[in-house]
Every structure is written in C-alpha cells, then in structure tokens.
DSSP file (Angstrom, degrees, kcal/mol; ACC not computed):
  #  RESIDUE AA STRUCTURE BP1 BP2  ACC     N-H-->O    O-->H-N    N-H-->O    O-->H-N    TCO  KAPPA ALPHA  PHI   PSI    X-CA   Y-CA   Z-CA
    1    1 A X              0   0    0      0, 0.0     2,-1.4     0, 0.0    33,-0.2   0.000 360.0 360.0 360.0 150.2   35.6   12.1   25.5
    2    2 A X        +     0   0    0     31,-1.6    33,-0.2     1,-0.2    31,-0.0  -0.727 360.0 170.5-120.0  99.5   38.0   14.5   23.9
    3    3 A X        +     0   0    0     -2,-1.4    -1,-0.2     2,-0.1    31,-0.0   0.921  38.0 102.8 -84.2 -47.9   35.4   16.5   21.7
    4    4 A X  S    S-     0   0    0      1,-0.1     2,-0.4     2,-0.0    -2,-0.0   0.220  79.6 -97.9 -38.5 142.0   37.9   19.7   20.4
    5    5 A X        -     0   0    0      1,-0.1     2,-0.3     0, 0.0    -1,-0.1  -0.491  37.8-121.1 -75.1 144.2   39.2   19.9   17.4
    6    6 A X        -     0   0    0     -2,-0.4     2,-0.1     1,-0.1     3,-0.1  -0.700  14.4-152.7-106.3 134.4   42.9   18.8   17.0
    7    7 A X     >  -     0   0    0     -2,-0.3     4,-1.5     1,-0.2     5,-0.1  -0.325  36.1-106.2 -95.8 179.8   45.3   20.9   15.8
    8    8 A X  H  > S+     0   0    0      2,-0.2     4,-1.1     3,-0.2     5,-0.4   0.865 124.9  52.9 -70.5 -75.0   48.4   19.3   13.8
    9    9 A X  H  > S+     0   0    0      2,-0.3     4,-2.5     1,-0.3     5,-0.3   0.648 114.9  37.2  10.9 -93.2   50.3   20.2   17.4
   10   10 A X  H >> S+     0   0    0      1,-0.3     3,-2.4     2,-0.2     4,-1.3   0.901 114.8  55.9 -45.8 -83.3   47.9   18.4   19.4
   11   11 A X  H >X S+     0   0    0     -4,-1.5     4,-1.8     1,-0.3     3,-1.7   0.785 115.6  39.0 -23.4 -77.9   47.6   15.8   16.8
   12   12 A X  H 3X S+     0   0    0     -4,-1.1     4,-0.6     1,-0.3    -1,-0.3   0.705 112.1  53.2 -49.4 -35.6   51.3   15.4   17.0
   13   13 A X  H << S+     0   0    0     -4,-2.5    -1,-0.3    -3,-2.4    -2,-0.2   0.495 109.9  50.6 -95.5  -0.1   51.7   15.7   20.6
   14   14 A X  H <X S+     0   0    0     -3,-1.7     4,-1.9    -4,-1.3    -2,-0.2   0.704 106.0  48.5 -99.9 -37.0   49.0   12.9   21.3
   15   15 A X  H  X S+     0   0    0     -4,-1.8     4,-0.6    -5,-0.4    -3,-0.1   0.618 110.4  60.3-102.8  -5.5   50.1    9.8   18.9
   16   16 A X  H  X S+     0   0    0     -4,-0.6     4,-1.4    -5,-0.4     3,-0.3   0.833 104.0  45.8 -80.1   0.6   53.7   10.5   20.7
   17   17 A X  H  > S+     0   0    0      2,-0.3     4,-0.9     1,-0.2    -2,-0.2   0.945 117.5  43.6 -80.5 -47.0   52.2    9.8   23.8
   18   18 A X  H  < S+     0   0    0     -4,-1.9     5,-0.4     1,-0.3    -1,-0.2   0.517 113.4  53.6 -58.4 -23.7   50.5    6.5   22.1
   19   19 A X  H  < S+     0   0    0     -4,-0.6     3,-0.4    -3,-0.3    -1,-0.3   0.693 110.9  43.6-126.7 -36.0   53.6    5.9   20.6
   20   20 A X  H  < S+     0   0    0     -4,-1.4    -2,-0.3     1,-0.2    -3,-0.1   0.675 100.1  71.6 -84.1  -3.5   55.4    6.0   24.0
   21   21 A X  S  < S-     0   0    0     -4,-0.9    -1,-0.2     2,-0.1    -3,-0.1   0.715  87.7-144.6 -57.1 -37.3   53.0    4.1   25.6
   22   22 A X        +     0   0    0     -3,-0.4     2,-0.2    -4,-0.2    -3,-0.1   0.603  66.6 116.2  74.9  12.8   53.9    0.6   23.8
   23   23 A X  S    S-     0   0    0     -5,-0.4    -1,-0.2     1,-0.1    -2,-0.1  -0.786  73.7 -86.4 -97.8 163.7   49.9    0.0   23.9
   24   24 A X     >  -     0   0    0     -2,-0.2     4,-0.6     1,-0.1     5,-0.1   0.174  28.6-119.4 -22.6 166.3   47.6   -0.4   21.1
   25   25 A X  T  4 S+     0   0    0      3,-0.2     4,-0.3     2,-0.2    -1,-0.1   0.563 119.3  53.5 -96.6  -1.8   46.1    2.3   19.5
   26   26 A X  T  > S+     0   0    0      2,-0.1     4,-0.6     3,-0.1    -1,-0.1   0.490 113.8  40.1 -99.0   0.8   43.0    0.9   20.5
   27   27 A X  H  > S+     0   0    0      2,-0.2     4,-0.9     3,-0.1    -2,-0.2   0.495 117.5  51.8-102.4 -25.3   44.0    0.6   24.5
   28   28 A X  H  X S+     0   0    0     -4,-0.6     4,-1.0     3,-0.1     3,-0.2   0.914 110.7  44.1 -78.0 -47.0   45.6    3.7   24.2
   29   29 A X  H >4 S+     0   0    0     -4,-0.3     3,-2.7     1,-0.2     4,-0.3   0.874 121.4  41.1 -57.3 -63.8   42.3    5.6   22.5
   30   30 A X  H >< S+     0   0    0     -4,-0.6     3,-0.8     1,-0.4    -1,-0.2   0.705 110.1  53.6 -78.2 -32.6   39.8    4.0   25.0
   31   31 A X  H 3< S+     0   0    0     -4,-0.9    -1,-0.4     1,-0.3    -2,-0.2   0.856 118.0  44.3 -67.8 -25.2   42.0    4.4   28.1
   32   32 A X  T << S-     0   0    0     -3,-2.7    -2,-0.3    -4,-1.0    -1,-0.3   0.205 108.8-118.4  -7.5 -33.1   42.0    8.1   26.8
   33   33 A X  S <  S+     0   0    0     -3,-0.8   -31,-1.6    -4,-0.3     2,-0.3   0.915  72.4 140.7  54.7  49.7   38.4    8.7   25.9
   34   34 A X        -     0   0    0    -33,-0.2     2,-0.6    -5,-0.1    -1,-0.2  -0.946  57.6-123.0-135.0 142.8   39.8    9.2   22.6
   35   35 A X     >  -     0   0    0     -2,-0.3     4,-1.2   -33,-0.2     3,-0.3  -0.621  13.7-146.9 -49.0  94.5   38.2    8.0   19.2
   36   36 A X  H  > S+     0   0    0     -2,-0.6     4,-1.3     1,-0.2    -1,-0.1   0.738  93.1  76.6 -80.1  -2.5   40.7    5.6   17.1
   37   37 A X  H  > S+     0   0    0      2,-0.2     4,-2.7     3,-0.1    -1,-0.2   0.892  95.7  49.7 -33.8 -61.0   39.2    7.0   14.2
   38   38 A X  H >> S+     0   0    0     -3,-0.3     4,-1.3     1,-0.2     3,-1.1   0.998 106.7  41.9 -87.2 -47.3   41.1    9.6   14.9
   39   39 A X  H 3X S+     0   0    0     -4,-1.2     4,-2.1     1,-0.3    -1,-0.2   0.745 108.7  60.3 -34.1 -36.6   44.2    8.7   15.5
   40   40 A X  H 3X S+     0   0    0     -4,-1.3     4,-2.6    -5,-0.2     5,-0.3   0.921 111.3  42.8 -54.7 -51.5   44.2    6.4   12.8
   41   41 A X  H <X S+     0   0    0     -4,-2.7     4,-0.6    -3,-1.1    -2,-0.2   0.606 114.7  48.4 -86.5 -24.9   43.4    9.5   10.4
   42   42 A X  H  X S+     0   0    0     -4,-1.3     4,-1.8     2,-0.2     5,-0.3   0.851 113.3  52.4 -53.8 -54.2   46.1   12.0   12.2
   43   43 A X  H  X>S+     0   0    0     -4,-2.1     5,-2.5    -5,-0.4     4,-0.6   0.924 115.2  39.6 -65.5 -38.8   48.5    8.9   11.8
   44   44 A X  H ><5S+     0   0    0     -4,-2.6     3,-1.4     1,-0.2    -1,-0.3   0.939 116.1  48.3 -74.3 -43.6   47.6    8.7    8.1
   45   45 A X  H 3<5S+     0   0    0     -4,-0.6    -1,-0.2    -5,-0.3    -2,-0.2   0.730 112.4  49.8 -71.6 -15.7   47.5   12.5    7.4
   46   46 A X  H 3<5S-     0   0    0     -4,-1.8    -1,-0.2    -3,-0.4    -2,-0.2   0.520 112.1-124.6 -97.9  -9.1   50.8   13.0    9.1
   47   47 A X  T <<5 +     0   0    0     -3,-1.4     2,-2.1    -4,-0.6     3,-0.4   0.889  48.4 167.4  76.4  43.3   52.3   10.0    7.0
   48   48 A X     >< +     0   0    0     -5,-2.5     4,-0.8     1,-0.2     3,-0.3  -0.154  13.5 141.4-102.1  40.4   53.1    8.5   10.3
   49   49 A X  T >4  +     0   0    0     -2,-2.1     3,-4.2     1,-0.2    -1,-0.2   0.982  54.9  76.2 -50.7 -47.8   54.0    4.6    8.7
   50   50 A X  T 34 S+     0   0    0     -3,-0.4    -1,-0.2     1,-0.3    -2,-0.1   0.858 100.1  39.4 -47.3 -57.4   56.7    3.8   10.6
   51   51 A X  T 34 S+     0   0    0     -3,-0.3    -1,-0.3    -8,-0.1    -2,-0.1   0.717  89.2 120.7 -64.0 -17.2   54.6    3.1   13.5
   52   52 A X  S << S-     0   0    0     -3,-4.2    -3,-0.0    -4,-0.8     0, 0.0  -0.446  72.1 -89.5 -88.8 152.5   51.6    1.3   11.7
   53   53 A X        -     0   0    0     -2,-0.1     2,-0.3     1,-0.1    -1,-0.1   0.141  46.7-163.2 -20.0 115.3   50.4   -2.2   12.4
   54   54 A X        -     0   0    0     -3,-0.1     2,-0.6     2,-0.0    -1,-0.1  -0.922   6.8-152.5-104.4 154.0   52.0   -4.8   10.2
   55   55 A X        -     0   0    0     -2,-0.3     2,-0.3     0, 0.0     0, 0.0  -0.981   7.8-173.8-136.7 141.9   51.1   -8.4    9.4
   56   56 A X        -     0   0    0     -2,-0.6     2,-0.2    38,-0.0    -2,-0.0  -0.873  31.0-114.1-134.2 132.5   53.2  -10.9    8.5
   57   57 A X        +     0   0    0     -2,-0.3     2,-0.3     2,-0.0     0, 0.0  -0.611  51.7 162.3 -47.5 134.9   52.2  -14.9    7.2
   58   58 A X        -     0   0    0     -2,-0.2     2,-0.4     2,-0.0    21,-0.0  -0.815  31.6-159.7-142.4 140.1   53.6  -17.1   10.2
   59   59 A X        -     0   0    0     -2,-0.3     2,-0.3     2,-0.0    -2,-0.0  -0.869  18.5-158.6 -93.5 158.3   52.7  -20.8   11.0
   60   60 A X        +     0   0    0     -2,-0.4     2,-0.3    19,-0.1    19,-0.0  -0.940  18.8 167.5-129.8 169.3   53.5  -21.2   14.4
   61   61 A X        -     0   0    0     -2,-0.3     2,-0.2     2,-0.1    -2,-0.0  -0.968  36.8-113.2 175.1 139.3   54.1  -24.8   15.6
   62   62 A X        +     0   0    0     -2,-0.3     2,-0.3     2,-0.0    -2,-0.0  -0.695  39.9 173.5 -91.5 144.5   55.7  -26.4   19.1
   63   63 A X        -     0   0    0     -2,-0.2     3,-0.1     1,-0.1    -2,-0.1  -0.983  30.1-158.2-127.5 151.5   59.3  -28.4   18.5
   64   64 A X  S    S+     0   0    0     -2,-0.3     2,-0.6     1,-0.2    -1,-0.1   0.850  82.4  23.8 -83.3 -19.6   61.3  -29.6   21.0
   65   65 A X        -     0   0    0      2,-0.0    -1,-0.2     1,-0.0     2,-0.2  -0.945  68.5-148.8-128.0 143.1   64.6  -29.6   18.7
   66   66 A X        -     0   0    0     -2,-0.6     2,-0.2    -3,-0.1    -3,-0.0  -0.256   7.8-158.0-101.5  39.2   65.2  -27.7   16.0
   67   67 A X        -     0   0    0     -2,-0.2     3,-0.1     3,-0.0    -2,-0.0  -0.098  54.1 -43.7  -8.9  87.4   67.4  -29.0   12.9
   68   68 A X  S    S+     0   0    0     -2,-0.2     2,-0.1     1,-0.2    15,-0.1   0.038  96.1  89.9  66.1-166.0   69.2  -26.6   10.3
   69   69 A X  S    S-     0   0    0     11,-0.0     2,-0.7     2,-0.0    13,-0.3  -0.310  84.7 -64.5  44.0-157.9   67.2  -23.9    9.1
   70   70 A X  E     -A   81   0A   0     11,-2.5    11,-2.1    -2,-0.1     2,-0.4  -0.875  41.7-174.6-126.7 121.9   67.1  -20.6   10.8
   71   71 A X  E     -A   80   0A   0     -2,-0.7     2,-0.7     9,-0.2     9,-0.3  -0.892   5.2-167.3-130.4 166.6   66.1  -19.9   13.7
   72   72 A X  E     -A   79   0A   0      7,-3.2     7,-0.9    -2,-0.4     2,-0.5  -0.876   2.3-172.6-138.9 107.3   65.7  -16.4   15.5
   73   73 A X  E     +A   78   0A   0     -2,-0.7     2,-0.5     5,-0.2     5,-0.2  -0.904   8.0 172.3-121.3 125.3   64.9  -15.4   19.7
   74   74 A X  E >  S-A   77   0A   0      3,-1.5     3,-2.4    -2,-0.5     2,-1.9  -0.971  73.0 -54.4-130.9 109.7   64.2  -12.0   20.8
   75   75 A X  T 3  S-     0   0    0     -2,-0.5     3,-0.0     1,-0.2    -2,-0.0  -0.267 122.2 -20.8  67.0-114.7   63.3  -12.2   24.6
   76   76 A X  T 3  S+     0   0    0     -2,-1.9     2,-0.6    -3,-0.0    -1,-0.2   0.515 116.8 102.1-112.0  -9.9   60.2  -14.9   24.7
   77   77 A X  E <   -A   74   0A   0     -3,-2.4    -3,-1.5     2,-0.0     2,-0.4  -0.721  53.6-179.6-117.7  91.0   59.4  -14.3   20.8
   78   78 A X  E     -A   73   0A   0     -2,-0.6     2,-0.4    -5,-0.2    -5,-0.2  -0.825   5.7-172.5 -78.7 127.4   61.2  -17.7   18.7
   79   79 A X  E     -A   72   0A   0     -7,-0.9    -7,-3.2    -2,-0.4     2,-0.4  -0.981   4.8-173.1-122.5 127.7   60.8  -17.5   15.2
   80   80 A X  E     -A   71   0A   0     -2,-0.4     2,-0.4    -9,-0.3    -9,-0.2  -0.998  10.3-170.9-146.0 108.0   62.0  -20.8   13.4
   81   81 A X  E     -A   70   0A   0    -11,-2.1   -11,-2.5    -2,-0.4     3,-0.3  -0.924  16.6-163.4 -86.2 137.3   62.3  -21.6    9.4
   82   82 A X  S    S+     0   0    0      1,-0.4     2,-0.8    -2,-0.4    -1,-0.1   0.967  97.9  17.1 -79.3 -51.3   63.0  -25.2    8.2
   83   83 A X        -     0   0    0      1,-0.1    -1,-0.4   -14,-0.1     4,-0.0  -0.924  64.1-177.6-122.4 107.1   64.1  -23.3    4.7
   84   84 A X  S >  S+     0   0    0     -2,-0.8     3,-1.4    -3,-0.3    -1,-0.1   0.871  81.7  57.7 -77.4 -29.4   64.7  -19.9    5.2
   85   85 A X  T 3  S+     0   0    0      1,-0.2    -1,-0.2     4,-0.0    -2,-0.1   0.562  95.2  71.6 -75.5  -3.8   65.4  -19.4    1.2
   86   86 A X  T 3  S+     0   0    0      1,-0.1     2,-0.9     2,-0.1    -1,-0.2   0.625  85.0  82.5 -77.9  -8.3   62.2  -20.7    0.9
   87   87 A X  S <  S-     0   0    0     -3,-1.4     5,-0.3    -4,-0.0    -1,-0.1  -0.795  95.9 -94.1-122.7 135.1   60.7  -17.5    2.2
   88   88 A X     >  -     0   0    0     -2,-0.9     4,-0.7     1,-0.2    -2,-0.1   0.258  30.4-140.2  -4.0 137.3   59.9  -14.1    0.3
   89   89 A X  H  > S+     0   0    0      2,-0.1     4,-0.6     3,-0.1    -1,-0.2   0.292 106.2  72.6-103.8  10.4   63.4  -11.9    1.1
   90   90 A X  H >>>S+     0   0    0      2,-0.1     4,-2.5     3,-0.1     5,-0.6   0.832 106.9  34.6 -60.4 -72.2   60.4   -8.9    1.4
   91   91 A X  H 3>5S+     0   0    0      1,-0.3     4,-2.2     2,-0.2    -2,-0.1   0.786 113.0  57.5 -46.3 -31.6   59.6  -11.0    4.8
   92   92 A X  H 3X5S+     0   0    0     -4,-0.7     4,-1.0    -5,-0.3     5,-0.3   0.867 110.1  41.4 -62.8 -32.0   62.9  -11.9    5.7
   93   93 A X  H <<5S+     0   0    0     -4,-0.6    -1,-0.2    -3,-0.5    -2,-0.2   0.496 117.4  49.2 -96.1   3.8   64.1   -8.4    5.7
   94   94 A X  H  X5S+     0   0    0     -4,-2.5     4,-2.2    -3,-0.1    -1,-0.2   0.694 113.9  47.9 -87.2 -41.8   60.6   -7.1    7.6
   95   95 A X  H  X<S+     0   0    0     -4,-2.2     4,-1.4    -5,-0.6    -2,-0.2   0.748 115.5  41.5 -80.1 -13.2   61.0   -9.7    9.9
   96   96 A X  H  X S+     0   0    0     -4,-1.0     4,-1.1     2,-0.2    -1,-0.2   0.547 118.7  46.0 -94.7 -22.1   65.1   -8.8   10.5
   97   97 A X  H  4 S+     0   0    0     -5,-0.3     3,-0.3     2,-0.1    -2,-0.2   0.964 110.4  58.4 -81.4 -34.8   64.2   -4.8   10.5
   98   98 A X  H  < S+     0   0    0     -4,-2.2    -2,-0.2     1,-0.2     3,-0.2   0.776 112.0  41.3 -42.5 -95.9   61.2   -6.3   13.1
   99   99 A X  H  < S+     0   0    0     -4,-1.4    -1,-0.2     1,-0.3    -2,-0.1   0.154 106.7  55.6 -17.6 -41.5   64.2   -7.7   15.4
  100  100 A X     <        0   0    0     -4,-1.1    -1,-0.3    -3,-0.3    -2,-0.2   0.087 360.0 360.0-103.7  31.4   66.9   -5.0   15.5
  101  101 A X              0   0    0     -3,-0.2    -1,-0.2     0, 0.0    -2,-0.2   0.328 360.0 360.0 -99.7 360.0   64.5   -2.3   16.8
C-alpha cells in the first residue's frame, strides 16, 4: 500500500499509467496497492474529465435484422436506433465523440 504523500508530479505520473493501462481505475488502484480514493481525488483536483467514467441511457435488445434507423459497429460494440431523431442530440453526439476515439 502506497502510504507517501503524492506530489502533483507523482499524482500526474500515476493516473497516466492508469490511463495507459485501459483498466479501471478500480483494477488499476487494487492491482497497485493504491487507494481509489485517491485517484479519484487527484483526477478531480487536476480537472482530469476527459478520462472520467460516463453513463449513457441504452436498452440493449437481440435482432436478427435491423430496418431503417441507425445503426452503429465499432469492433464487437453494435449500437442500434429504430428513431435516431428520437434521441437527445446531447447523446447522440457523446455517443459519436464515444466512437471516433
């Protein structure tokens, strides 16, 4: 368990490691010995949004064919609207920024 006090430096040079990791920040802290307290509280005190956990409304729902509306495949990850002007353009355009990263 990683008792020292964290400098911003250290603070900085630890949630890129989490950040290159691709893991949670709660698989990262533990595999670490690391507190996700803190990191949570570095990530907020450094204004570090970009990276945090978002959540998005989804139903999710099996089809075999799909009929007009939009639908969207990255990899294994399908995302499918019957009315796509039926949804918030907040989500659409979270879910489009989501996509092209």
């Amino acid at each position: 368990m990683d008792s020292s006090r964290w400098t911003e430096t250290r603070a900085r040079e630890v949630l890129e490691a989490w950040r290159a990791s691709g893991k949670s920040m709660r698989g990262f802290a533990l595999e670490r010995g690391l507190r996700v307290q803190r990191l949570a509280w570095w990530r907020d005190r450094l204004g570090d949004w970009e990276h945090a956990p978002r959540l998005v409304h989804a139903m999710v729902r099996e089809r075999s064919a799909f009929a007009g509306g939009v639908r969207v495949q990255l990899g294994v990850l399908v995302v499918e609207a019957e009315n796509a002007e039926a949804l918030p353009v907040e989500w659409r355009a979270a879910l489009s920024q989501a996509l092209s990263r």
